[in-house]
C-alpha positions as a LaTeX table, in Angstrom:
\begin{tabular}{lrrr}
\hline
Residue & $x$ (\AA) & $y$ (\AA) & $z$ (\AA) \\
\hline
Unk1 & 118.09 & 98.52 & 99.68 \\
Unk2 & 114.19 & 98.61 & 101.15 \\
Unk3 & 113.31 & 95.89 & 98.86 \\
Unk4 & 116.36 & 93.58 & 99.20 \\
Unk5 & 115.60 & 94.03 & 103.00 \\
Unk6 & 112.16 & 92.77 & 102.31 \\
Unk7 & 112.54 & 90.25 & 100.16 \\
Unk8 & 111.05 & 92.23 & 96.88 \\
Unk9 & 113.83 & 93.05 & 95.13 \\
Unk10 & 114.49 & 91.61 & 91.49 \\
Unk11 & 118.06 & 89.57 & 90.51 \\
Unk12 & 119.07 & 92.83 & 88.52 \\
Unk13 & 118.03 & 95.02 & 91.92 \\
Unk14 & 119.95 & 92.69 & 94.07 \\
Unk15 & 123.12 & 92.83 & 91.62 \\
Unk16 & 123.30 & 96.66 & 91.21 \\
Unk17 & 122.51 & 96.52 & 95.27 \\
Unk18 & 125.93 & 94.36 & 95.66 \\
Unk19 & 127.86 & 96.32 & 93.35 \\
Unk20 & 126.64 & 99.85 & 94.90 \\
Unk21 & 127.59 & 98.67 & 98.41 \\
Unk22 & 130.83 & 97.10 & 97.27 \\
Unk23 & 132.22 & 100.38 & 95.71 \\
Unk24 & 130.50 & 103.61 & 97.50 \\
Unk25 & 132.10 & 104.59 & 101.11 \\
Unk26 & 130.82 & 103.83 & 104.36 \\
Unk27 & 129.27 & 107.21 & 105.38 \\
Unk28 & 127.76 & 106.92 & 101.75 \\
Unk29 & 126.44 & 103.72 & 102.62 \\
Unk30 & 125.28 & 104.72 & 105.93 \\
Unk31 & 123.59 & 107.70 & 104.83 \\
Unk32 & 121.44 & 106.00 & 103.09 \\
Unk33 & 120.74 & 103.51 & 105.22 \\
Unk34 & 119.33 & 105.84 & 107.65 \\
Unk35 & 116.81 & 107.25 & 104.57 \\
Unk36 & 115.52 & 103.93 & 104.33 \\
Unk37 & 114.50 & 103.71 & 107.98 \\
Unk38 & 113.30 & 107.15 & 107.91 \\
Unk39 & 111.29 & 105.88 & 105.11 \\
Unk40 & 110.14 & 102.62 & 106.44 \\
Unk41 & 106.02 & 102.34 & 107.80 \\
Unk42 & 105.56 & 99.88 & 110.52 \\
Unk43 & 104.23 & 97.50 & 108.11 \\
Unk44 & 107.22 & 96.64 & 106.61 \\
Unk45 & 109.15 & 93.81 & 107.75 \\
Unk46 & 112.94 & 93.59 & 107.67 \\
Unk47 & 115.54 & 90.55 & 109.06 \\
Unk48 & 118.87 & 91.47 & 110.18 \\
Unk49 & 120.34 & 88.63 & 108.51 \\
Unk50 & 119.32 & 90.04 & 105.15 \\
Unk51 & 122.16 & 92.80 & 106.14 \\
Unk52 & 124.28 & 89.80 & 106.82 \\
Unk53 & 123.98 & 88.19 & 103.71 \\
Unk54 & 124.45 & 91.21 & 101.96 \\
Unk55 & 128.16 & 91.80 & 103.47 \\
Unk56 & 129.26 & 88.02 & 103.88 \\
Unk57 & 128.27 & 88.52 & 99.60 \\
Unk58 & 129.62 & 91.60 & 99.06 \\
Unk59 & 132.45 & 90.51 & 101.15 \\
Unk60 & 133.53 & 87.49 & 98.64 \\
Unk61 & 132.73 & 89.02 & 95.43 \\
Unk62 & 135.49 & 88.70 & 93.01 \\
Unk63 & 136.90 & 91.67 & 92.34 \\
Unk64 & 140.29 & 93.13 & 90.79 \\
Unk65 & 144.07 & 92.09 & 92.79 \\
Unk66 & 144.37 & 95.95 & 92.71 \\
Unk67 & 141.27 & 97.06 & 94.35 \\
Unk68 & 140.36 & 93.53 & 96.32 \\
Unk69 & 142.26 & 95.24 & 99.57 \\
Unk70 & 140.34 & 98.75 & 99.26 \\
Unk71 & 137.14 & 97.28 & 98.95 \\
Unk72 & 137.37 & 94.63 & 101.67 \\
Unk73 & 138.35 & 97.71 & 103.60 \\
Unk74 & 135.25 & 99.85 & 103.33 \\
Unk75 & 132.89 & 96.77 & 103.90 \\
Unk76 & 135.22 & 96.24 & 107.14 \\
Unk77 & 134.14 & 100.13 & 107.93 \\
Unk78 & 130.67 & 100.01 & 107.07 \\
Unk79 & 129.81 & 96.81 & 108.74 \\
Unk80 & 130.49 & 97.98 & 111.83 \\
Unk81 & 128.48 & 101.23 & 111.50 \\
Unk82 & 125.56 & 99.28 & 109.88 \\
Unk83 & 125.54 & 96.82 & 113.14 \\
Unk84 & 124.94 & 99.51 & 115.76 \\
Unk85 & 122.32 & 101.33 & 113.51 \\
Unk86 & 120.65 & 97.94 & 112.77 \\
Unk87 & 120.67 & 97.57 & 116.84 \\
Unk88 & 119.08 & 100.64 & 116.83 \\
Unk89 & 116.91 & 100.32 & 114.31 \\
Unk90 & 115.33 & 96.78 & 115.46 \\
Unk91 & 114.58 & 98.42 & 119.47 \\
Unk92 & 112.84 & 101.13 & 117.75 \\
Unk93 & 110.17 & 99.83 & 115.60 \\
Unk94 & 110.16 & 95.98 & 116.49 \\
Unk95 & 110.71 & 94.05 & 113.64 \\
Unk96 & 111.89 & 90.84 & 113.05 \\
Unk97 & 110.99 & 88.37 & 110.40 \\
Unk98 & 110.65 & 84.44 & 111.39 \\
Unk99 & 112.73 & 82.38 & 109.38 \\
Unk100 & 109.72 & 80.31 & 108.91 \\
Unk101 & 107.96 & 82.89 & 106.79 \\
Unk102 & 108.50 & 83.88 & 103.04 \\
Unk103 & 107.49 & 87.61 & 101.96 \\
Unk104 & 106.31 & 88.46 & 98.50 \\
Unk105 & 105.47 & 92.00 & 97.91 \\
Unk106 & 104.75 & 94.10 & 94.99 \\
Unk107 & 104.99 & 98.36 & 94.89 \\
Unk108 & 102.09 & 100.34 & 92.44 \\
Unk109 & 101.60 & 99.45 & 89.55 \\
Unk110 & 103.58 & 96.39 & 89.68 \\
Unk111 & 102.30 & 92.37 & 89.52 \\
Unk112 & 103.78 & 89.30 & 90.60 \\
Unk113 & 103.36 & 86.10 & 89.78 \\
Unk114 & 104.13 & 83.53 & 92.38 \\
Unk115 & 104.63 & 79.40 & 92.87 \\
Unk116 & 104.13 & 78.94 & 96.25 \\
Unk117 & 106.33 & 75.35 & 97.90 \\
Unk118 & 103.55 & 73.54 & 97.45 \\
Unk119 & 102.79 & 74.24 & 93.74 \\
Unk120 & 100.12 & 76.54 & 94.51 \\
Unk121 & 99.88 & 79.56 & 91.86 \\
Unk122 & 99.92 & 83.29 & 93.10 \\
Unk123 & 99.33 & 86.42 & 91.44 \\
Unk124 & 100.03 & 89.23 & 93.21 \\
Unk125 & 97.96 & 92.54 & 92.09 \\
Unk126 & 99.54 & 95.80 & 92.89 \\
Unk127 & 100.68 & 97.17 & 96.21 \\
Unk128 & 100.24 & 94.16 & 97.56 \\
Unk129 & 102.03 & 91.87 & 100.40 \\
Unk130 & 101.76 & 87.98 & 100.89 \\
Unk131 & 103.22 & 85.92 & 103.55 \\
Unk132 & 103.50 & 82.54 & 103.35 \\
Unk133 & 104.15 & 79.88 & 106.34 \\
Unk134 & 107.12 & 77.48 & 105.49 \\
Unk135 & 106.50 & 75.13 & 107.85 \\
Unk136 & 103.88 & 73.83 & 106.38 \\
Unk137 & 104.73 & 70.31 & 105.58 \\
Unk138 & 105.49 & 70.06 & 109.94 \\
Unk139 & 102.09 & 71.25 & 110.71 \\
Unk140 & 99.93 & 70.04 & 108.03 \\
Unk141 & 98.25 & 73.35 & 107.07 \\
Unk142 & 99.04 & 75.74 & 104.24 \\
Unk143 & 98.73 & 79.54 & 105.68 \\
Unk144 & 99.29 & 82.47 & 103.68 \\
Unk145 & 98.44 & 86.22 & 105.18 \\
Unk146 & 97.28 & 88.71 & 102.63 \\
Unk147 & 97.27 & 92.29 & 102.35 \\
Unk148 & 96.13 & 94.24 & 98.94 \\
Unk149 & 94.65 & 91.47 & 96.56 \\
Unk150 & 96.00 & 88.04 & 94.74 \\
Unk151 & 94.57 & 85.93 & 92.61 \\
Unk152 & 94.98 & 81.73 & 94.26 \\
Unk153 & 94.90 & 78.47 & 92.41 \\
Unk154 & 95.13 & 76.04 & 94.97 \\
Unk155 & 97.45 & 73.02 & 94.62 \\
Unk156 & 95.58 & 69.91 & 95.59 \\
Unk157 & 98.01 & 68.24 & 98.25 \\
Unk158 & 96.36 & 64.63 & 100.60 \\
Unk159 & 96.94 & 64.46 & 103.66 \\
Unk160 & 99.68 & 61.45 & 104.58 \\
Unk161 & 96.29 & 59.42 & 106.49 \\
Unk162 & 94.31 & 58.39 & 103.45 \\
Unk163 & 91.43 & 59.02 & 105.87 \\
Unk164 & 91.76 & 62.71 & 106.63 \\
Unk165 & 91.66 & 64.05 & 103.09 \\
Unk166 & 93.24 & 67.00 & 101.69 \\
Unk167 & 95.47 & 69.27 & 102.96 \\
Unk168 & 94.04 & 72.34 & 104.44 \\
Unk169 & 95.13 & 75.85 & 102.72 \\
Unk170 & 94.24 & 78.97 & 104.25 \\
Unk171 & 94.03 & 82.93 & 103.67 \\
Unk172 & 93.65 & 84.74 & 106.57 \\
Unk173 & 93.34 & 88.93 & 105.96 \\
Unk174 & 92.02 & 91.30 & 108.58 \\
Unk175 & 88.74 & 90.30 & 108.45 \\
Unk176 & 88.24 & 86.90 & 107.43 \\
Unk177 & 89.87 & 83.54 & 107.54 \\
Unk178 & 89.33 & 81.90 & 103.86 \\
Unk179 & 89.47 & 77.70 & 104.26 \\
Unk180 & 89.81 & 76.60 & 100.70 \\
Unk181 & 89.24 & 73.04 & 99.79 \\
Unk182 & 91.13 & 72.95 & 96.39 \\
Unk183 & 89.89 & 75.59 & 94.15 \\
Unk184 & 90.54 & 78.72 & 92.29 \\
Unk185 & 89.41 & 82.43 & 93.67 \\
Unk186 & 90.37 & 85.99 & 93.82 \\
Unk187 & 91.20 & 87.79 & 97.35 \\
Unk188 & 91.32 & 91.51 & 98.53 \\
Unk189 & 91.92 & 93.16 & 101.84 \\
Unk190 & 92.26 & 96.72 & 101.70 \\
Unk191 & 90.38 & 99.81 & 102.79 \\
Unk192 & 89.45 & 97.87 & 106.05 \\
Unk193 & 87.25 & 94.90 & 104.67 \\
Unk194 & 87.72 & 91.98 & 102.60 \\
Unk195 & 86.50 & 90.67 & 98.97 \\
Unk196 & 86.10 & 87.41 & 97.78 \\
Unk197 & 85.61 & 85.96 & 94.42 \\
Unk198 & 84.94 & 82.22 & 93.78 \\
Unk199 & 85.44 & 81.13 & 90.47 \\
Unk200 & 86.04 & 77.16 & 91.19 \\
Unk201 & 86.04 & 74.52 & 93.90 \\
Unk202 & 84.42 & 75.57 & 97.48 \\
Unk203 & 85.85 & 77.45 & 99.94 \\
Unk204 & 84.84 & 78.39 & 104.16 \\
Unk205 & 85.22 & 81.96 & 105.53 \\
Unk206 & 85.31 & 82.00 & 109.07 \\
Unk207 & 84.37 & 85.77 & 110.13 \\
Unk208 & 82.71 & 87.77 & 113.00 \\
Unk209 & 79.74 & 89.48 & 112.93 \\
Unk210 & 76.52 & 91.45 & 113.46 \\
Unk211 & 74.53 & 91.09 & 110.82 \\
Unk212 & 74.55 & 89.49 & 107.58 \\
Unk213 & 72.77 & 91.68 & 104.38 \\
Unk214 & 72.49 & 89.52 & 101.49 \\
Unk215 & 71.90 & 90.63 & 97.63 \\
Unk216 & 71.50 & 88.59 & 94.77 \\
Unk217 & 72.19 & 90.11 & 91.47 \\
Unk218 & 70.39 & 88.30 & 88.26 \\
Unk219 & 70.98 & 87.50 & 85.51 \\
Unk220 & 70.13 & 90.89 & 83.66 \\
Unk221 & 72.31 & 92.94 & 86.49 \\
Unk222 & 69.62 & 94.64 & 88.65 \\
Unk223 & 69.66 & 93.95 & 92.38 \\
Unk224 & 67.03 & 91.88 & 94.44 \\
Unk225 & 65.81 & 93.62 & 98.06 \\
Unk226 & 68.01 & 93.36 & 100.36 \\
Unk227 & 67.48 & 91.95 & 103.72 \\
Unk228 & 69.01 & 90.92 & 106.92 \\
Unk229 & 69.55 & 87.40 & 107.84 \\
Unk230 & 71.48 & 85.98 & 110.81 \\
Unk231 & 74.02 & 82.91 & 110.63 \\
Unk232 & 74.59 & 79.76 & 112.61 \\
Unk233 & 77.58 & 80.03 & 114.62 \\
Unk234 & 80.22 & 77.16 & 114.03 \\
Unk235 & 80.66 & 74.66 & 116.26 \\
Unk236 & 83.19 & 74.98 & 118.78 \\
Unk237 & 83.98 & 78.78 & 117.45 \\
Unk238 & 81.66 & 80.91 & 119.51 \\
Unk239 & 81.35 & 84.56 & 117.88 \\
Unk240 & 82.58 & 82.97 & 114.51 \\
Unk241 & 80.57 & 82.72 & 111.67 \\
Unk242 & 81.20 & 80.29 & 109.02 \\
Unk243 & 79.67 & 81.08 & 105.30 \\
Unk244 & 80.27 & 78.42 & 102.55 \\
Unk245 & 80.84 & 80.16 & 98.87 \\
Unk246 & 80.16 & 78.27 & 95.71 \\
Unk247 & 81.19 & 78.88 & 92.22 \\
Unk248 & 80.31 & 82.63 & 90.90 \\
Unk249 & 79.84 & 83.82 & 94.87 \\
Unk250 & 81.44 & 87.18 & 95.34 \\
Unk251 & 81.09 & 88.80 & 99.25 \\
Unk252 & 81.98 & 91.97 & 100.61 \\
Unk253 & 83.05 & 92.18 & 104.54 \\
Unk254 & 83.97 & 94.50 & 107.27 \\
Unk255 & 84.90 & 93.21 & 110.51 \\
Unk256 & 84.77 & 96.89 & 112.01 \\
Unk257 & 81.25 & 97.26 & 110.43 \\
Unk258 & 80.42 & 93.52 & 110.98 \\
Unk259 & 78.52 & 93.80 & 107.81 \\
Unk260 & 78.63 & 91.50 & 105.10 \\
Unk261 & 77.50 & 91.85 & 101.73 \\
Unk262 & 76.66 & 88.90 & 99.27 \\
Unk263 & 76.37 & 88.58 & 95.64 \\
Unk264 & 76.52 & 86.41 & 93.02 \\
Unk265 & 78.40 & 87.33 & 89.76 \\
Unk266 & 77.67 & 86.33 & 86.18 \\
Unk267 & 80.86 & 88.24 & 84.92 \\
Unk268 & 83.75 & 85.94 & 86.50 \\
Unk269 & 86.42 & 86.02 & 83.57 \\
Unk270 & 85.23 & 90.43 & 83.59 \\
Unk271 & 85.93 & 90.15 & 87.39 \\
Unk272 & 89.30 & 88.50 & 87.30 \\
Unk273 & 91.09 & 89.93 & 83.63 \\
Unk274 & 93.66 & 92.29 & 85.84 \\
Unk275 & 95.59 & 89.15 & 85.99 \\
Unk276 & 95.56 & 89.21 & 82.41 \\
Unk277 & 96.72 & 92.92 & 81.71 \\
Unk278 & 93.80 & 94.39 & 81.67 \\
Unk279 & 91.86 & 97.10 & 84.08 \\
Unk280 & 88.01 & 95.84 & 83.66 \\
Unk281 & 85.28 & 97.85 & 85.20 \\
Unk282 & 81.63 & 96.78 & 84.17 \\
Unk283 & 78.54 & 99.23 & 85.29 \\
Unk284 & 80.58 & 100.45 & 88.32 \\
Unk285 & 80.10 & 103.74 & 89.88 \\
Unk286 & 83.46 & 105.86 & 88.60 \\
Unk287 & 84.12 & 106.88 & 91.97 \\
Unk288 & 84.60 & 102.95 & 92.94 \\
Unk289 & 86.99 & 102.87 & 89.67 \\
Unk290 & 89.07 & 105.64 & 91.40 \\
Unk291 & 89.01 & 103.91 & 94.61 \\
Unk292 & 90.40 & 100.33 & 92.84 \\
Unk293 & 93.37 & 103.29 & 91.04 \\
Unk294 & 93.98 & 104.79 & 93.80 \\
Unk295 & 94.78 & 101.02 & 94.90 \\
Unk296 & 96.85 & 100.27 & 92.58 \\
Unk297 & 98.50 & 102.84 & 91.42 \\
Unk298 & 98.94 & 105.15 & 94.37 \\
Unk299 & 97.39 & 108.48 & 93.26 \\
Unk300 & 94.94 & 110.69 & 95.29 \\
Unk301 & 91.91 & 111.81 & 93.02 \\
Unk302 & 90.37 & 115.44 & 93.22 \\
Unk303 & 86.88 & 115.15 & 91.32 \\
Unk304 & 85.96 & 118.64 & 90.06 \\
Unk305 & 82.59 & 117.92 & 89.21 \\
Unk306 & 81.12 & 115.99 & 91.86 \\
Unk307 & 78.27 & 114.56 & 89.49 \\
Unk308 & 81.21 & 112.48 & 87.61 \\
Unk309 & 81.59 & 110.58 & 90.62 \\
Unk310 & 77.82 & 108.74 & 90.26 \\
Unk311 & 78.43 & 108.46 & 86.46 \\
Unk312 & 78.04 & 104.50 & 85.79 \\
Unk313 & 80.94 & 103.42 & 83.45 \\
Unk314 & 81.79 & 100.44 & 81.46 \\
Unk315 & 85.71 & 100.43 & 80.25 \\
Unk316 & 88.66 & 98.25 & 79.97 \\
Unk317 & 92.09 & 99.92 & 79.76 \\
Unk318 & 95.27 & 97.61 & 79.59 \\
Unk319 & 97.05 & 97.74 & 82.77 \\
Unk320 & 100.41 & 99.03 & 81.93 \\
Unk321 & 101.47 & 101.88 & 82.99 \\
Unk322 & 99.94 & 104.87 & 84.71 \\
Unk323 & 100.54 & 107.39 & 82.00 \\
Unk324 & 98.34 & 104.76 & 79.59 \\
Unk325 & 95.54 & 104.46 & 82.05 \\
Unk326 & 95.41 & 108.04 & 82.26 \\
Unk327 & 94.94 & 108.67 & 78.34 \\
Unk328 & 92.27 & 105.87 & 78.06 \\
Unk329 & 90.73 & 107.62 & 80.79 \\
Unk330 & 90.86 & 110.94 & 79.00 \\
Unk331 & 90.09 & 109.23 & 75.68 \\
Unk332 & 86.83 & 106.70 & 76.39 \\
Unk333 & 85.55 & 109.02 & 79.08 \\
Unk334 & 85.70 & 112.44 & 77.86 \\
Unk335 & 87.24 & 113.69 & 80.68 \\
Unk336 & 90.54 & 115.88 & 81.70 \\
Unk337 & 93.14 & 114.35 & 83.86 \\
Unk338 & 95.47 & 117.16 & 84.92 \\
Unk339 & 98.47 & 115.49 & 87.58 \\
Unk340 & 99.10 & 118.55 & 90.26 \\
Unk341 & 102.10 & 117.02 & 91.15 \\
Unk342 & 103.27 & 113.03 & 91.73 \\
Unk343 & 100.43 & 111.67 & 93.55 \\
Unk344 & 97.55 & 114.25 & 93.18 \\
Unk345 & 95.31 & 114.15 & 90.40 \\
Unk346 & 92.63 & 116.36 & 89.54 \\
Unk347 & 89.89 & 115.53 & 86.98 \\
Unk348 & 86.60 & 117.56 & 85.31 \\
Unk349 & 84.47 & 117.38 & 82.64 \\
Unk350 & 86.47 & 117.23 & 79.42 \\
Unk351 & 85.47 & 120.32 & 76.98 \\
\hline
\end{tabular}
């Protein structure tokens, strides 16, 4: 029901949805309805037409001449009850969707790959939430809003003036506004900053800022000093920052630290394979490999030994599903995953 409310939920989901409301009673119905708002963070977004839908659907179904009177019956019953708690619900937590946005979300462990209107290619990583702007072809500019990461291939679209060149397509996350001039790059905004990844074309992020700390990794993987560099403002935008990317450009930033960090990446296809099925970290600390699981797949990690957490790693596992991630682990790493219960995980030194 949560994901048919926010636009998530698969055909099959949607079907069994339809049947389940069409046959259960209204207090049945309504019971459950209330767990779902219990459930519901303020982050999710829900439209009351959705519920709409639903019965006008549910309402002209075909169904059996015996049973056709019984069901329209309950629906009758329940709609009614579902109105006043959707009244309810909507005063308490404030939550309306414009009909001028589109909501693609995914749950852990779960991709998505998306066409956007204007031909643009999505994917979606894991516990992750895009919104797109529909009223794009009015305004002239493509907006998306991202939360969790996605992988963009930007559809080159010109402008209906010969003379004003493509049209614009931005990302905008918590941090950073991403103005991409027709290229390909990866995106995440989570644990309060935002990554960037350019693997083609150019692309503008727009940011605010302190201080800038630049690092430049070579060729054999070692970083250079690292110093501190300030920015021209851009014109017109005072307090933003604008920072041009080119191919192999990867950046780190967090508006609440107003820190940025910059590096350039010889490992692009590495970088980018979750796309592709597979987990790829490459010389990474293994506590920023839990951090990226903990991500995706929505499990808290207890570290027994804490000198496992500054042990460099190198590994690929194929991402399927958590219970294969967690033998690879055990299996390349020599260690002992041990699940305490459906989110906590503990792990040690294997034997």
């Amino acid at each position: 029901m949560r994901k048919y409310l926010d636009r998530s939920a698969s055909e099959k989901e949607r079907k069994d949805l339809l049947h389940w409301v069409s046959s259960s009673r209204p207090e049945e119905v309504d019971g459950l309805w209330n767990e779902v708002w219990e459930r519901t963070d303020d982050s999710v977004t829900i439209d009351e037409l959705e519920w709409e839908s639903l019965l006008k659907e549910v309402a002209g179904r075909k169904v059996h001449k015996n049973s056709s009177r019984v069901i329209l019956r309950r629906v009758a019953g329940w709609a009614a009850a579902a109105a006043v708690l959707t009244a309810v619900f909507f005063a308490a937590k404030w939550m309306m969707t414009p009909e001028s946005e589109t909501i693609y979300k995914t749950g852990f462990g779960e991709t998505l790959k998306i066409v956007l209107e204007d031909g643009t290619r999505v994917d979606l990583n894991a516990d992750s939430r895009l919104t797109w702007k529909k009223d794009w072809e009015k305004s002239g500019t493509r907006q998306v809003h991202l939360e969790g990461e996605a992988y963009f291939d930007v559809a080159h679209i010109d402008m209906p003036d010969e003379d004003s060149g493509r049209m614009p397509f931005d990302v905008q996350t918590s941090d950073v506004t991403i103005h991409v001039m027709g290229t390909a790059f990866n995106a995440t905004s989570r644990r309060g900053k935002t990554e960037v990844l350019l693997e083609e074309g150019l692309i503008e992020l727009s940011l605010k800022r302190l201080q800038l700390i630049e690092e430049t990794i070579s060729a054999s993987g070692k970083e250079s000093d690292i110093k501190i560099s300030d920015k021209e403002e851009s014109p017109g935008n005072a307090g933003l920052h604008v920072l041009r990317m080119t191919p192999g450009d990867w950046i780190s930033f967090s508006a609440e630290e107003n820190i940025l960090v910059q590096k350039t990446k010889e490992d692009l296809e590495k970088s980018l394979e979750w796309k592709n099925g597979t987990l790829s970290y490459q010389d990474v600390e293994f506590q920023v490999m839990l951090q990226n699981l903990e991500d995706i797949y929505g499990k808290s990690f207890e570290v027994v030994d804490p000198e496992l957490l500054e042990r460099r790693v190198k590994i690929g596992i194929p991402y399927k599903s958590w219970i294969t991630v967690k033998e690879m682990m055990e299996w390349m790493l020599k260690i002992e995953v041990t699940e305490i219960n459906d989110i906590k995980v503990q792990i040690k030194k294997g034997e």
